[in-house]
C-alpha positions, 0 to 999 in steps of 0.5 A: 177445338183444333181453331181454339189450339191455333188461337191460344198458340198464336197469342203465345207465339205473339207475345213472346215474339212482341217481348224479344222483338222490342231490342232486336228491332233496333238492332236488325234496323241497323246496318252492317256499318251502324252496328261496326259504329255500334261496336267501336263506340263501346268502352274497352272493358266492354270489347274484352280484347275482341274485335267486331266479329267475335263480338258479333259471334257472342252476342249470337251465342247469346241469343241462341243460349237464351232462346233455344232451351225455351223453344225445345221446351214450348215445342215439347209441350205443344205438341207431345206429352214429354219434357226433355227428361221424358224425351231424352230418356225414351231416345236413350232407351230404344237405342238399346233394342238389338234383338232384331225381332219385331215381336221383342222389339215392340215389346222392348218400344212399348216398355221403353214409353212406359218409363219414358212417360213417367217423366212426362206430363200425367207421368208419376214421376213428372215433377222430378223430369220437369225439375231435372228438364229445368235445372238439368239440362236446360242449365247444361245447354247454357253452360250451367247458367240459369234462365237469368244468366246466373250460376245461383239460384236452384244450386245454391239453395240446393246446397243450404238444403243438402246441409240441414238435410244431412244434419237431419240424417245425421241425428236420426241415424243417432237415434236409431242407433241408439234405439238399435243399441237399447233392444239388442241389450232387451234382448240380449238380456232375454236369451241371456246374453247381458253380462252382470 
């Protein structure tokens, strides 16, 4: 079982280095002067008003904004059974133990995993921590950008949907009120409350 984990890690491992690998190649087999040619060669709309080292600085940046939410995420379900929500929420949670008695507090641990869990793999609310660990924060980690590099995406259908949901609320709370106004004159009517 154990080789058959490491087998399955190290395919995964190796494809998604074999993918990122192909442009880093060429860059890293650059040298520190290839790259300042590199840099020089560029059209000035590109440069931004930066000079090489700030442009160096961003790429990194780059990098790091793309990769490091995916890392967080394959480490997290490799090897536990949260997601950011369900981490986040248990670190959050046992911050709070302040009593100082070991009784209270593996109690206060063991409720604070029980709601952590909800948010993890297995966990009832799973689907809404993988959501909020996707669209949430790894969005807040990339300055609100997407796995694409776009503000779009979940947040503008959020927004369509957000719409017709509220036209959708709009006309049941129509209709309830209505059916509120329809029983209090029935029974206005019963004790008599209708005026004629």
């Amino acid at each position: 079982m154990a080789d058959k984990l490491q087998d399955t890690a190290k395919g995964a491992t190796d494809k998604a280095q074999q993918g990122a690998s192909e442009g880093s190649k060429k860059w890293d087999a650059m040298s520190e002067d290839q790259k300042k040619q590199t840099f020089d060669a560029l059209p000035e709309d590109q440069k931004k008003g930066k000079g090489y080292y700030e442009w160096i600085k961003e790429g990194y940046q780059h990098q790091y904004e793309n990769w490091m939410p995916w890392i967080e995420d394959t480490y997290l379900s490799w090897f536990t059974k949260d997601n950011k929500t369900s981490y986040a929420a248990k670190d959050t949670l046992d911050k709070t133990k302040i009593t100082g008695v070991d009784q209270v507090d593996n109690l206060q641990g063991d409720v604070n995993n029980l709601v952590g869990n909800q948010f993890g793999k297995g966990g009832l609310l799973q689907p809404v921590g993988d959501a909020v660990s996707k669209e949430g924060m790894n969005r807040a980690e990339r300055g609100g950008k997407d796995e694409s590099g776009s503000y779009g995406g979940v947040a503008e259908k959020a927004q369509s949907a957000g719409q017709g949901v509220a036209g959708g609320a709009q006309s049941v709370g129509s209709s309830v009120t209505e059916g509120a106004k329809s029983a209090g004159g029935a029974l206005g009517g019963l004790f008599g409350g209708s005026k004629k």
